[in-house]
DSSP file (Angstrom, degrees, kcal/mol; ACC not computed):
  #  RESIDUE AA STRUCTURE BP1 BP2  ACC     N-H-->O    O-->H-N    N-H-->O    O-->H-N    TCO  KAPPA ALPHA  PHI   PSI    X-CA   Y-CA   Z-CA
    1    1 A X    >>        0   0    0      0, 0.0     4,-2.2     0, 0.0     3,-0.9   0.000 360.0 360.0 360.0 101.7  144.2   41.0   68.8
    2    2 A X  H 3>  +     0   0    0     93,-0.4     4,-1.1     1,-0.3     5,-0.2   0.806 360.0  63.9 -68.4 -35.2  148.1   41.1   69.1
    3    3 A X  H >> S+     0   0    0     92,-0.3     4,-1.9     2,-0.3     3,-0.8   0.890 106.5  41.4 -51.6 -47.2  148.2   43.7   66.4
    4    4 A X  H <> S+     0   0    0     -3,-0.9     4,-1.1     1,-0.3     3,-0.5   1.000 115.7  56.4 -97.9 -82.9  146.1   46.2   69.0
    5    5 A X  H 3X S+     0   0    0     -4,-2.2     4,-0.9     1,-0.2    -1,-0.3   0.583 107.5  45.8 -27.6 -27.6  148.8   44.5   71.6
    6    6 A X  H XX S+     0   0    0     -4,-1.1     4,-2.9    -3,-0.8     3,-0.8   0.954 120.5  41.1 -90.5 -63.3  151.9   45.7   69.5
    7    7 A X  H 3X S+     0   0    0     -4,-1.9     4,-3.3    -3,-0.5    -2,-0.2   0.707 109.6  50.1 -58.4 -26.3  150.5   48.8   69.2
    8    8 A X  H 3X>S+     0   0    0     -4,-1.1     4,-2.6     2,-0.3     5,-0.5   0.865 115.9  52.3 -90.2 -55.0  148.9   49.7   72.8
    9    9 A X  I <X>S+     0   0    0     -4,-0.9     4,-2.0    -3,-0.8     5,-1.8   0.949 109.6  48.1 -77.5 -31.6  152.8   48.6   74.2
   10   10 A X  I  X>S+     0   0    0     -4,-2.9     4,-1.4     1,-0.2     5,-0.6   0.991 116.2  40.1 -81.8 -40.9  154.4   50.9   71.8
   11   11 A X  I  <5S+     0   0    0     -4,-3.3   123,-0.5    -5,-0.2   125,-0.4   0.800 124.4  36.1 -38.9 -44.8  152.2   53.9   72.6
   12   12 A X  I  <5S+     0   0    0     -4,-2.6    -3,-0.2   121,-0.1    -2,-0.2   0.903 132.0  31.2 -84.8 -44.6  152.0   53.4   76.4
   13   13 A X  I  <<S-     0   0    0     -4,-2.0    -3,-0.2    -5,-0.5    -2,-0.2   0.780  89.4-143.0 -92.8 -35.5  155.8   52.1   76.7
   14   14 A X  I  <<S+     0   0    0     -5,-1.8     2,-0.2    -4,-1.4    -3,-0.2   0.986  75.5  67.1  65.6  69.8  157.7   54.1   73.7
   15   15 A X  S   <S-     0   0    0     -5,-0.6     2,-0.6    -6,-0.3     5,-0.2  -0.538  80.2-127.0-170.9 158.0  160.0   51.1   72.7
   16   16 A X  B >  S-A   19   0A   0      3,-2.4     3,-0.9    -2,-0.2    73,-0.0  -0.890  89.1 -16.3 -93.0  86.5  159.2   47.7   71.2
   17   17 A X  T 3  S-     0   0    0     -2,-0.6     3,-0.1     1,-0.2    -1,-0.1   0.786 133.8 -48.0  68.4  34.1  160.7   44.7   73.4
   18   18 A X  T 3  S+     0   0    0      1,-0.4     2,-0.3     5,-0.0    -1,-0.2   0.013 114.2 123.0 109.3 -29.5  162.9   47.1   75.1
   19   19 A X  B <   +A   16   0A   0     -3,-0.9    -3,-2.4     9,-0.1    -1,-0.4  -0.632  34.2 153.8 -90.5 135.5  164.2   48.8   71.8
   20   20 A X        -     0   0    0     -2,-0.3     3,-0.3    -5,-0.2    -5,-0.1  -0.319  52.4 -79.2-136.8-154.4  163.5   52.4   71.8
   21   21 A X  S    S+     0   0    0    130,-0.2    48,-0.3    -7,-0.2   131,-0.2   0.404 121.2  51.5-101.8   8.1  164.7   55.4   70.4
   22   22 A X  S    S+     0   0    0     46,-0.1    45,-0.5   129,-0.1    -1,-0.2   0.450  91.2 121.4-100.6  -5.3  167.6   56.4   72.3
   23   23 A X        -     0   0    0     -3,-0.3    44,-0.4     1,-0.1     2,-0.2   0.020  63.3-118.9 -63.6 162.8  168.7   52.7   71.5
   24   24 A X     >  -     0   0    0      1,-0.2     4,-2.3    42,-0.1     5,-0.2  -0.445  22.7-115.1 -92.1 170.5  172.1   51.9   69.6
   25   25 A X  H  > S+     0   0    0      2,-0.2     4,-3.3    -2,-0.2     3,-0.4   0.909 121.7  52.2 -63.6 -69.9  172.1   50.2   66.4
   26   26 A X  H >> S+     0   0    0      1,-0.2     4,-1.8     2,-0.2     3,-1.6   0.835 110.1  53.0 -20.3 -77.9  173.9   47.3   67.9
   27   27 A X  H 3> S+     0   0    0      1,-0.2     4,-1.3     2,-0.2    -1,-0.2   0.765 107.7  51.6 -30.0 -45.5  171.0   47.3   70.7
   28   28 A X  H 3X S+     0   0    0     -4,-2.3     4,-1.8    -3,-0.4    -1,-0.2   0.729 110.4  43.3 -77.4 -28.7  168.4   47.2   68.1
   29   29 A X  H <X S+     0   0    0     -4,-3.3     4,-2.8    -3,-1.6     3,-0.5   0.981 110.1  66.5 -68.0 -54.8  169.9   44.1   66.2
   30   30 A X  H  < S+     0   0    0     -4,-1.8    -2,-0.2    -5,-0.4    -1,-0.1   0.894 113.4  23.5  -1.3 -67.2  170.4   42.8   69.6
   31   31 A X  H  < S+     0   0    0     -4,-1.3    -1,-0.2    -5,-0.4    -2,-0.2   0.900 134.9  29.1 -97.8 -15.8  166.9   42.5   70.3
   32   32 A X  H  < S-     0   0    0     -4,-1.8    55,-0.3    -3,-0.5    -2,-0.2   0.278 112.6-101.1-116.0   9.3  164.8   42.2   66.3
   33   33 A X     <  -     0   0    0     -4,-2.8    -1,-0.3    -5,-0.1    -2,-0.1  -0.116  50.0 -58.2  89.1 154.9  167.9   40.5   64.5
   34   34 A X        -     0   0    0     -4,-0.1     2,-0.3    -3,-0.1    -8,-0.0  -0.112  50.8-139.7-107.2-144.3  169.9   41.9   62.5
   35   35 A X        -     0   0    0      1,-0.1    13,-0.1    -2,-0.1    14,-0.0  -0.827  16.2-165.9-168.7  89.6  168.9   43.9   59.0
   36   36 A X  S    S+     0   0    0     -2,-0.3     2,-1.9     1,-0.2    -1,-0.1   0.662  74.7  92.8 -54.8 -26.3  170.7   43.7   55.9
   37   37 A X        +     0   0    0     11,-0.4    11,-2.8     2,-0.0     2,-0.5  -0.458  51.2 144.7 -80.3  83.5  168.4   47.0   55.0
   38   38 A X  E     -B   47   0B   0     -2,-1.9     2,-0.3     9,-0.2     9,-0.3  -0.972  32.1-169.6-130.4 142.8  170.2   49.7   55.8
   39   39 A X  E     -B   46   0B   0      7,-1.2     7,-4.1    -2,-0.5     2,-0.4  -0.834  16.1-177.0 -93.7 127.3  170.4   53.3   54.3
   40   40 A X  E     +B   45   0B   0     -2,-0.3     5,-0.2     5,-0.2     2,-0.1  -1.000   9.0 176.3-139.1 150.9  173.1   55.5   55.5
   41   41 A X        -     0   0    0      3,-3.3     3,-0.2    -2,-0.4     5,-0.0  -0.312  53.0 -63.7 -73.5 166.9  174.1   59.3   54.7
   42   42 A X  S    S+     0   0    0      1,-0.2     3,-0.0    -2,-0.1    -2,-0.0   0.961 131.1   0.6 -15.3 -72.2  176.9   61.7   56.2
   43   43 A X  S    S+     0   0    0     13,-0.0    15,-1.2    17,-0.0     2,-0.3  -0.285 120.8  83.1-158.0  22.7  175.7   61.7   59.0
   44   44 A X  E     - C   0  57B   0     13,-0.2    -3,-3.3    -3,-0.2     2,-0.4  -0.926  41.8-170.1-164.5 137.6  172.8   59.7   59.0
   45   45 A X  E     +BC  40  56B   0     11,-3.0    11,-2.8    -2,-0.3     2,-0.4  -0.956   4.2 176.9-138.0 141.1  171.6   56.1   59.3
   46   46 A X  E     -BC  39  55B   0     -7,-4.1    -7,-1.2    -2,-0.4     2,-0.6  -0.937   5.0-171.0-142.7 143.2  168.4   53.9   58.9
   47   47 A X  E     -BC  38  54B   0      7,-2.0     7,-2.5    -2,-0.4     2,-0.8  -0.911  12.8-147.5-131.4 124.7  167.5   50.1   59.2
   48   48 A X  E     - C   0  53B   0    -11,-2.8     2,-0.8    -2,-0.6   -11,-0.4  -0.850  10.9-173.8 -96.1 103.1  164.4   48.4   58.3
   49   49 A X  E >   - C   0  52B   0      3,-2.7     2,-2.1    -2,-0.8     3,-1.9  -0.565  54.3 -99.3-100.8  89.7  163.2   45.5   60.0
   50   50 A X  T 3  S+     0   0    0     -2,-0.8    35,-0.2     1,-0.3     3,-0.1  -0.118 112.3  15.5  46.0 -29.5  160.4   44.7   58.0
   51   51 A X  T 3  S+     0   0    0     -2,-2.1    22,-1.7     1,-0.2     2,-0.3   0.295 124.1  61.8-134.1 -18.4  157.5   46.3   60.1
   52   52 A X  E <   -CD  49  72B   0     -3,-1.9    -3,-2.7    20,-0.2     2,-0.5  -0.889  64.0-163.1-124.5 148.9  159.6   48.4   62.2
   53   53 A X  E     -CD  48  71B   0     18,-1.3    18,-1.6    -2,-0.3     2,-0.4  -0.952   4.6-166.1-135.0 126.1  162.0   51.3   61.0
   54   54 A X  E     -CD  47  70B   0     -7,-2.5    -7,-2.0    -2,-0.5     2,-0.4  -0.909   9.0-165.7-109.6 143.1  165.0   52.6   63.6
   55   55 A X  E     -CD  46  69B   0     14,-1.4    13,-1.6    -2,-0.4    14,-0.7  -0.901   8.3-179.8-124.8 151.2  166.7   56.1   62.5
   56   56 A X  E     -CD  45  67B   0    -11,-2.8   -11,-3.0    -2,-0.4     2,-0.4  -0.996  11.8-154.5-155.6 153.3  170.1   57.5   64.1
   57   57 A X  E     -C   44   0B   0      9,-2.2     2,-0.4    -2,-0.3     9,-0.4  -0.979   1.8-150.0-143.9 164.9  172.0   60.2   63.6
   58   58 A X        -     0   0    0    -15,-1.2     2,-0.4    -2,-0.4     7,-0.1  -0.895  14.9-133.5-116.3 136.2  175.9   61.1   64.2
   59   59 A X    >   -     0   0    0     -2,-0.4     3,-2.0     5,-0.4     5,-0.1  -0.699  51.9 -76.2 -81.9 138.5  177.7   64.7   65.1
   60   60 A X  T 3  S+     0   0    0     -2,-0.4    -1,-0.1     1,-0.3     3,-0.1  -0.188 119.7   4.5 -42.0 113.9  180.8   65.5   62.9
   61   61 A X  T 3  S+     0   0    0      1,-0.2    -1,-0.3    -3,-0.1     2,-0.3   0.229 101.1 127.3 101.2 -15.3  183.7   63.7   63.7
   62   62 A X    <   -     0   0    0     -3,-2.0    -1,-0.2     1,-0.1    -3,-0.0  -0.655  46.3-158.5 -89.6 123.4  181.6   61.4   66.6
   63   63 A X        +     0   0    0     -2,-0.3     2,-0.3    -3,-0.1    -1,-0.1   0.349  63.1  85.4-108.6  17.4  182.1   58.2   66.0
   64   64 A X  S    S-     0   0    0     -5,-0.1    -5,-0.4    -7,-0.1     2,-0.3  -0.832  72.8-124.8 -95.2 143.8  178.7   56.8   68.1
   65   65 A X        -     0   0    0     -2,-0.3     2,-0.6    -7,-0.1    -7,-0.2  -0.629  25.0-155.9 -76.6 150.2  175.0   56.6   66.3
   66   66 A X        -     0   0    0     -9,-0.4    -9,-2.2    -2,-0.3   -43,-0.1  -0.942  12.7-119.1-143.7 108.7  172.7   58.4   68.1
   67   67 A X  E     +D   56   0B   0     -2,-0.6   -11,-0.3   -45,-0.5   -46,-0.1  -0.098  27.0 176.8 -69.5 157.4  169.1   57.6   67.9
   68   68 A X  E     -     0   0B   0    -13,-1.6    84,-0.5     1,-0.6     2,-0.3   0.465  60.4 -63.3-131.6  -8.1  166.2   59.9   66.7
   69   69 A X  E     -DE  55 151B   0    -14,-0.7   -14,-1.4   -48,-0.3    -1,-0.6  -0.828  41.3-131.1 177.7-161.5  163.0   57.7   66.8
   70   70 A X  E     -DE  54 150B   0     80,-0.6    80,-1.3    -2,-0.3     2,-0.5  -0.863  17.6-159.2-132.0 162.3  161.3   54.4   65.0
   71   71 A X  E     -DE  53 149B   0    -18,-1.6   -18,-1.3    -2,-0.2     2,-0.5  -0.906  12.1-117.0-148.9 132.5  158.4   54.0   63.8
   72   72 A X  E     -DE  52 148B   0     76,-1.8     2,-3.4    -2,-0.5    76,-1.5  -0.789   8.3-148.2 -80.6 111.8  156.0   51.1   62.9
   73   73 A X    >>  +     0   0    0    -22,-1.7     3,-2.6    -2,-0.5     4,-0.6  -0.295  35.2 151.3 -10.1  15.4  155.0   50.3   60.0
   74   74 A X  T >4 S+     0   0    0     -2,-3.4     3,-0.9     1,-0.3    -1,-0.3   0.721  70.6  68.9 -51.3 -34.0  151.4   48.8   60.5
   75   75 A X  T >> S+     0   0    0     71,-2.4     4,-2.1     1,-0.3     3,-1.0   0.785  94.5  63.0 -62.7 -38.5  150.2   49.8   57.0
   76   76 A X  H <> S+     0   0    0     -3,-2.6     4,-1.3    70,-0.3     5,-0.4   0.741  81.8  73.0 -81.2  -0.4  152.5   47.3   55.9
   77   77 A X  H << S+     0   0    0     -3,-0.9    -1,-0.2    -4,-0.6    -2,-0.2   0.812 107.9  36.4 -73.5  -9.5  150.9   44.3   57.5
   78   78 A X  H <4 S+     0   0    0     -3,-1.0    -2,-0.1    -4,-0.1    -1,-0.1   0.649 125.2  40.3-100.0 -51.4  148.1   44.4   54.9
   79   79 A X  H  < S+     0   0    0     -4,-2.1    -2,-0.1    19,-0.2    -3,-0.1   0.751 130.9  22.7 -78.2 -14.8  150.3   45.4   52.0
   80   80 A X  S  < S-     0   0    0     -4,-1.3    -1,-0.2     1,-0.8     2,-0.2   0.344 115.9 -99.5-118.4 -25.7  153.1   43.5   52.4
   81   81 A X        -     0   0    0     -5,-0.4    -1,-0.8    17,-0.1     3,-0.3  -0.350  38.0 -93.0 101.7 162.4  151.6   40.1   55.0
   82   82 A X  S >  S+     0   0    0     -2,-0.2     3,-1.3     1,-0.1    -1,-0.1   0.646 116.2  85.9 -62.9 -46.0  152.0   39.9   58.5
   83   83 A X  T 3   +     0   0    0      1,-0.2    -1,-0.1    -6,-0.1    -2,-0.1   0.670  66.9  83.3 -48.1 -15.2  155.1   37.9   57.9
   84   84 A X  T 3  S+     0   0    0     -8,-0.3    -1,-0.2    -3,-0.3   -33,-0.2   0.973  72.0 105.1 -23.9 -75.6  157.1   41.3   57.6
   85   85 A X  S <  S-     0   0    0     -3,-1.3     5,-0.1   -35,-0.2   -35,-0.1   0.307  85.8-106.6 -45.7 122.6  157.2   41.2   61.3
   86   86 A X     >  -     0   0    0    -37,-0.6     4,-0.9     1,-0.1   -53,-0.1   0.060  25.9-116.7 -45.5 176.6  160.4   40.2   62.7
   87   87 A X  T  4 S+     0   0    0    -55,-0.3    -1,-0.1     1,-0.2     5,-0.1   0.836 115.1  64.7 -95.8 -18.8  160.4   36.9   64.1
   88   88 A X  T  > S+     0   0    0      1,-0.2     4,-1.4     3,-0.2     5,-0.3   0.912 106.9  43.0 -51.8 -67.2  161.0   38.6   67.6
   89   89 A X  H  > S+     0   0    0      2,-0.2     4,-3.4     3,-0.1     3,-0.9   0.955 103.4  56.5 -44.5 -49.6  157.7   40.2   67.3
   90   90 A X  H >< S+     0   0    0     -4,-0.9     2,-1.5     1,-0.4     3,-0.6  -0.410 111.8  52.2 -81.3-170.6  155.4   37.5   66.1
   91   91 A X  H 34 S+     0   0    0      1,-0.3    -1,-0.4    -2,-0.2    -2,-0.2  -0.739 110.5  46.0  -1.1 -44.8  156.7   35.6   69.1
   92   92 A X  H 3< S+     0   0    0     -2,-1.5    -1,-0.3    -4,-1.4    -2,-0.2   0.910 132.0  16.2 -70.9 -67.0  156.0   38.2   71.5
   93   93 A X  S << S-     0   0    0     -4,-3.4    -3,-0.2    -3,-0.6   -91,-0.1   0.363 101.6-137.7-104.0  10.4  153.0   39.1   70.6
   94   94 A X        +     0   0    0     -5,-0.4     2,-0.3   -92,-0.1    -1,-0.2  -0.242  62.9   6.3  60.7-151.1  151.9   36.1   68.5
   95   95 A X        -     0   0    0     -4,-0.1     2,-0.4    -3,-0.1   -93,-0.4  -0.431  68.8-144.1 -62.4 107.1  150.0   36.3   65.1
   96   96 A X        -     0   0    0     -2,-0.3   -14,-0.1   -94,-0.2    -2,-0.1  -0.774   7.2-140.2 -71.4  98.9  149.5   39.8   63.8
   97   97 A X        -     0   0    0     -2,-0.4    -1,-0.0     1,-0.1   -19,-0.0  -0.130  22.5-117.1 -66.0 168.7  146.2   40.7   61.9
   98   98 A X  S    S+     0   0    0      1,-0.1     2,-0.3   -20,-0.1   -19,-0.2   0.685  87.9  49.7 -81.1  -1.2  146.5   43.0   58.7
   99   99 A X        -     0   0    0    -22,-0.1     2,-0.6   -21,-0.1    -2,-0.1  -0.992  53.7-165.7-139.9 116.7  144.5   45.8   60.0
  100  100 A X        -     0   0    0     -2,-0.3    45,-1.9    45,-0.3     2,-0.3  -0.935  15.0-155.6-120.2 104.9  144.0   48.3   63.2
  101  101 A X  B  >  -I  144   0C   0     -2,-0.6     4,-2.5    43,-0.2     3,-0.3  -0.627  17.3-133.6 -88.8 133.9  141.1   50.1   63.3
  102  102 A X  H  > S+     0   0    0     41,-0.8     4,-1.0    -2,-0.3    -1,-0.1   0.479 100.5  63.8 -82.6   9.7  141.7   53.2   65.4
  103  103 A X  H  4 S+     0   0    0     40,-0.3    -1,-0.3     2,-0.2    41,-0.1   0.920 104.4  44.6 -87.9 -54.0  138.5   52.8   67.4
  104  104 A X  H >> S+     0   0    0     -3,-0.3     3,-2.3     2,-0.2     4,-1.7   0.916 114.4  51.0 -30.4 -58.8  139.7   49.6   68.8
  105  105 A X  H 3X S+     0   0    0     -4,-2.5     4,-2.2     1,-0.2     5,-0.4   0.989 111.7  47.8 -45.0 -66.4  143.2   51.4   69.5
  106  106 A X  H 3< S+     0   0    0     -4,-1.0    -1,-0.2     2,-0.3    -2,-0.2   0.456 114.6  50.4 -64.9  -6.2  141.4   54.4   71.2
  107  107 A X  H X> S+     0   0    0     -3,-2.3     3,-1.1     2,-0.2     4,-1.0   0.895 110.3  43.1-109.9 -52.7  139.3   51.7   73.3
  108  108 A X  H >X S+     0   0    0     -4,-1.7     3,-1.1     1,-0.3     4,-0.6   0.865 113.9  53.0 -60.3 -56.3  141.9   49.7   74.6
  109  109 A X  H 3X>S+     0   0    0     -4,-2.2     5,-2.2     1,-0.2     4,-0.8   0.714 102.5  53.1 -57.6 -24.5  143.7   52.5   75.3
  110  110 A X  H <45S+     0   0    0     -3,-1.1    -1,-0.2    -5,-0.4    -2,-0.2   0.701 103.7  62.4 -38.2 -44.0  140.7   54.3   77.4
  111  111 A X  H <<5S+     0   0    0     -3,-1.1    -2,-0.2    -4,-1.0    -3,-0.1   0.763 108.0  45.4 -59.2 -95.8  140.7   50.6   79.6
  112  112 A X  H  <5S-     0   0    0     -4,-0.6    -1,-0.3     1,-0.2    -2,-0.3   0.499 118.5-114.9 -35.5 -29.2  144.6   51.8   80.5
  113  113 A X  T  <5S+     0   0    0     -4,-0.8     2,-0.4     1,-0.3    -1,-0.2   0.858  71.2 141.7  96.2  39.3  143.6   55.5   81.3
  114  114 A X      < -     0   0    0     -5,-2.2    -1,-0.3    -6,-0.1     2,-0.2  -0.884  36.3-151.3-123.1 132.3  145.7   56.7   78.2
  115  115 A X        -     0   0    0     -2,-0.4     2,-0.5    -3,-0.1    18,-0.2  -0.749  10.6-142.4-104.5 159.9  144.5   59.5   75.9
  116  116 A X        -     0   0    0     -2,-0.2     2,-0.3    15,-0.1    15,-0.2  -0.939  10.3-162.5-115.2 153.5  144.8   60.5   72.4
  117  117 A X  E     -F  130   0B   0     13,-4.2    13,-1.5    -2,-0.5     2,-0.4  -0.986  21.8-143.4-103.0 129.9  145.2   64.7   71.1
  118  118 A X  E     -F  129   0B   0     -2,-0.3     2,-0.2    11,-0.2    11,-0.2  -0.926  11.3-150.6-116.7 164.0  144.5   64.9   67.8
  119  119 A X  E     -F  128   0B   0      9,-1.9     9,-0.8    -2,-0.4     2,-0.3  -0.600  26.9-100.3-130.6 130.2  146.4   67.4   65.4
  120  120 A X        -     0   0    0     -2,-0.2     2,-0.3     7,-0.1     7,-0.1  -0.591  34.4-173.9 -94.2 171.4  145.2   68.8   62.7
  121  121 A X        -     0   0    0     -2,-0.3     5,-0.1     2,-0.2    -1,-0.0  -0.863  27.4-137.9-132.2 150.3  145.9   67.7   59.6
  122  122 A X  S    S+     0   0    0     -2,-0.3    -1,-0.1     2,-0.0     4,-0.0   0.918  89.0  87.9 -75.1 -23.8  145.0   69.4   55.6
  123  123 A X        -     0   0    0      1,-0.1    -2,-0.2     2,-0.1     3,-0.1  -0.238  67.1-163.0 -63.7 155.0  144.2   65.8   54.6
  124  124 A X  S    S+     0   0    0      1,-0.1    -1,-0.1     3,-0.0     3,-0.1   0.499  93.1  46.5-116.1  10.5  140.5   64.8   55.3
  125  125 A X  S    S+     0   0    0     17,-0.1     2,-0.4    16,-0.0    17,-0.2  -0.214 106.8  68.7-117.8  40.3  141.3   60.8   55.0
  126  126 A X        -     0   0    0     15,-0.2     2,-0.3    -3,-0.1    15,-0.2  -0.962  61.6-177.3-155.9 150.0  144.6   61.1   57.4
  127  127 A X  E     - G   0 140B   0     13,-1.3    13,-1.4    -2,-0.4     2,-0.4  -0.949   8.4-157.4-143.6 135.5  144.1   61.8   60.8
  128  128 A X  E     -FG 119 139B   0     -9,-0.8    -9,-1.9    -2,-0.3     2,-0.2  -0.970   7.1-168.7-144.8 137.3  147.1   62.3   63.1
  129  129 A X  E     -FG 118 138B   0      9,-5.2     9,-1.0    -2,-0.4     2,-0.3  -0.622  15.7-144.6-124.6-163.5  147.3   61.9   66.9
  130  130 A X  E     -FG 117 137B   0    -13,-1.5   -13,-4.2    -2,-0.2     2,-0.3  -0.944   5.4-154.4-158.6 140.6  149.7   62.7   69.7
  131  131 A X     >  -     0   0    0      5,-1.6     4,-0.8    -2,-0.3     5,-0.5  -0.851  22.2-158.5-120.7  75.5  150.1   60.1   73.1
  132  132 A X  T  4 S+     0   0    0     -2,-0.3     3,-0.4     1,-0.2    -1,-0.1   0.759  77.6  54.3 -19.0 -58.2  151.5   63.2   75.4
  133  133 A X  T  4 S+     0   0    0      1,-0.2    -1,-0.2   -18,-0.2  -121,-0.1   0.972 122.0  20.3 -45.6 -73.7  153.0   60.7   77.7
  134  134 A X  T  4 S-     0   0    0   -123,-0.5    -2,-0.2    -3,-0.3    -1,-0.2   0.219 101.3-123.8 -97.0  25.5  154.9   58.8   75.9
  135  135 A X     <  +     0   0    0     -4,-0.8    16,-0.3    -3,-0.4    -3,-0.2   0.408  53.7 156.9  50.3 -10.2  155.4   61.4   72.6
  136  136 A X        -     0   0    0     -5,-0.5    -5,-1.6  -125,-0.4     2,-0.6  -0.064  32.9-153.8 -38.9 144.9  154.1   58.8   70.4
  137  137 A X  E     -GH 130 149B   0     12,-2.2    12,-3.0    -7,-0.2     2,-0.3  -0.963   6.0-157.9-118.8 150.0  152.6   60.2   67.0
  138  138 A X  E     -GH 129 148B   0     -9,-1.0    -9,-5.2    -2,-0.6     2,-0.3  -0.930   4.1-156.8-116.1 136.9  149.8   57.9   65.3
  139  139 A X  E     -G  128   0B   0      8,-1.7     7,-0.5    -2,-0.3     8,-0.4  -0.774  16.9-160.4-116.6 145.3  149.3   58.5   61.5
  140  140 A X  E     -G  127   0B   0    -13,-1.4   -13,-1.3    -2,-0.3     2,-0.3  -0.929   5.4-169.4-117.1 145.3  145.2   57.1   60.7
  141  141 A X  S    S-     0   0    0      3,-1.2     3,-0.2    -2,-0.4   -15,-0.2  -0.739  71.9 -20.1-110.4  88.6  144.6   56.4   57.3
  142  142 A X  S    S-     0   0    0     -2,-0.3   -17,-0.1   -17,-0.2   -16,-0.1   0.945 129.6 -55.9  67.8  50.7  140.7   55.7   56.1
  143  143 A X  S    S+     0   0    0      1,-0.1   -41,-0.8   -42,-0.1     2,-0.4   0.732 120.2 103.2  46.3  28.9  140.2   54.9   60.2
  144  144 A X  B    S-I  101   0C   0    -43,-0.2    -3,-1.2    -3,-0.2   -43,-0.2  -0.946  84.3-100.7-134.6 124.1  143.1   52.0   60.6
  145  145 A X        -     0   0    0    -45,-1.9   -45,-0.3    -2,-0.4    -5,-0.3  -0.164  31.5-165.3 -38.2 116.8  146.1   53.2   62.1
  146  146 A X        -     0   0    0     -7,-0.5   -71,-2.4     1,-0.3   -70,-0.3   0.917  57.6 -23.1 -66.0 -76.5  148.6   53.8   59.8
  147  147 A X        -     0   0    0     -8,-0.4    -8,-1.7   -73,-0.2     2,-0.6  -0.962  47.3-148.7-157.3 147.4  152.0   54.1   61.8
  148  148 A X  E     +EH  72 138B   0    -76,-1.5   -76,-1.8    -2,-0.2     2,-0.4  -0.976  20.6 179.6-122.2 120.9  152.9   54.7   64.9
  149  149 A X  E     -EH  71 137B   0    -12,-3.0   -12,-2.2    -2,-0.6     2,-0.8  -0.975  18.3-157.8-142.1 179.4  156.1   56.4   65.8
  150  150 A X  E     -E   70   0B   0    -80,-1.3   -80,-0.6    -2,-0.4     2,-0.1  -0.928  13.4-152.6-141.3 127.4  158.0   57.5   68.8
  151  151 A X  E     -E   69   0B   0     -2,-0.8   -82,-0.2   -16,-0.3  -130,-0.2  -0.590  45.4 -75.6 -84.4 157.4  161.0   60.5   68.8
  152  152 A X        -     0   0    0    -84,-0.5     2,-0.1  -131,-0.2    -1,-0.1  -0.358  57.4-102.2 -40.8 122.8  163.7   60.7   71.2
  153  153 A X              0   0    0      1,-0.2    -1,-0.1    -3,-0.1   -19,-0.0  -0.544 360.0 360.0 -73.3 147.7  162.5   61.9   74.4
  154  154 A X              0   0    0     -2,-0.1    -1,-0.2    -3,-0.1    -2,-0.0   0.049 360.0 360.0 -13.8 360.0  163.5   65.6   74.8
């Protein structure tokens, strides 16, 4: 299941095909293409590539972006097609299915000797975890993984 693969790399690894969250914008076109979808602030910029979402942020007067996480989208592989996914991905990791059920995530990750914490949450159909190692947070929705994202390490 390459969807499980996407997810399993980005949890254990924090980055997607090398792009992470300390990454530049440049870097990140670099490696998913680059993203006509971009939202920018003051002092603050974000770029969608279709499944995957990169955030940066800038200090007054600094003229570098400075990253603050990504996160993946999975919840749009059902709602949206698999064909979201940049062409970078679906290469990598070949044909995406629409759906991750977070019992499959939580076994494949068990093989690797990777744990989840889960956080509570007020909702009782959202479930939220934390991958200590690598800071990833996992959003569940109705037991299939939601999103995954990963913050700047510390």
């Amino acid at each position: 299941m390459s969807t499980l693969r996407l997810a399993v790399d980005v949890i254990v690894r924090g980055h997607v095909l090398r792009a992470d969250s300390t990454s530049s914008p440049d870097e990140v076109d670099g490696i998913l293409g680059a993203t006509s979808a971009e939202n920018r602030a003051r002092r603050r910029m974000w770029r969608d590539y279709g499944l995957i979402e990169f955030f940066w942020e800038r200090h007054i007067g600094a003229p570098t972006w400075w990253g603050v996480h990504f996160t993946v989208q999975f919840h749009r592989l059902r709602s949206a097609g698999v064909g979201i996914a940049a062409d970078p991905i679906r290469i990598e990791y070949g044909p995406l299915q629409p759906a991750l059920p977070l019992e499959s995530l939580r076994a494949a990750l068990a093989e690797l000797g990777v744990g989840l914490v889960e956080r509570p949450r007020a909702q009782a159909d959202v479930r939220e975890f934390l991958q200590p190692g690598s800071g990833a947070q996992i959003v569940v929705v109705e037991g299939e993984v939601h999103a995954v994202s990963v913050p700047r390490p510390a």
